[in-house]
N, C-alpha and C positions, 0 to 999 in steps of 0.2 A: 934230164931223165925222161923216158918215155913213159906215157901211162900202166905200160906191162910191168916195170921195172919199178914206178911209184908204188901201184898195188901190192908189187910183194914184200915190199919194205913194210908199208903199212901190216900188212898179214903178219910178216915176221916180228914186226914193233909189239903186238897184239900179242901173238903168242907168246911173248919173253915177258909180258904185263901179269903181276902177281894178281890183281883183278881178273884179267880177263882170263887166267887158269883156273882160276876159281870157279867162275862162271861157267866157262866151259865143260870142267869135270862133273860141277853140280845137276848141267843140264842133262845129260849127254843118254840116261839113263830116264829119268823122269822127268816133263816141261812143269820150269817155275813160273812165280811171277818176279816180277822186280822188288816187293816188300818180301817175300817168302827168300827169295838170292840174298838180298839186302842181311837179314838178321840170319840166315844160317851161316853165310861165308866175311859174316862181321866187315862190310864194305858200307860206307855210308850212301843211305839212299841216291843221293844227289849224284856221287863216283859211279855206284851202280845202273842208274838208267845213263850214263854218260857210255858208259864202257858198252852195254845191251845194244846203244846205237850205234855205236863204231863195229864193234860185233858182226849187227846186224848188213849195214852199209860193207864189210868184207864179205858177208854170204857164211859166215863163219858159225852166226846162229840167225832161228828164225822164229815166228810167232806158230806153236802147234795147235792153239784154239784159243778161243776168245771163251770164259768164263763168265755166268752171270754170277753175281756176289751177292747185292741188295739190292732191292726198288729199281733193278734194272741196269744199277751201274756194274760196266764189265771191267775185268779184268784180263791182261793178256796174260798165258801161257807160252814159255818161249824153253825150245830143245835144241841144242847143237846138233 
């Protein structure tokens, strides 16, 4: 298979992913984090950032700001 024809399997394997719809829909309108995705679309943290990176790695979603939270540590915001 060529890398044209890898990538759209991947895109398509992604899209047909009960996870990665969720994520999708949730982002698409307002950027989450990965705990905020995690407890609204009841995906366990650990599936969650798995899926945000494969996601991310299709172009499919991306990081819309970086959030400061506490004493500096940030948190990412990610939008489809």
């Amino acid at each position: 298979m060529t890398p044209p024809e890898q990538r759209n399997k991947e895109v398509s394997r992604l899209l047909a992913d009960d996870y990665s719809q969720k994520i999708l829909v949730s982002t698409y309108s307002i950027p989450m984090s990965a705990q905020r995705l995690s407890r609204i679309c009841q995906i366990p943290i650990a599936a969650c950032y798995r899926r945000i990176h494969e996601l991310e790695q299709a172009g499919l979603i991306a990081v819309d700001r970086e959030k400061e939270v506490y004493k500096g540590r940030k948190v990412r915001l990610y939008r489809c």
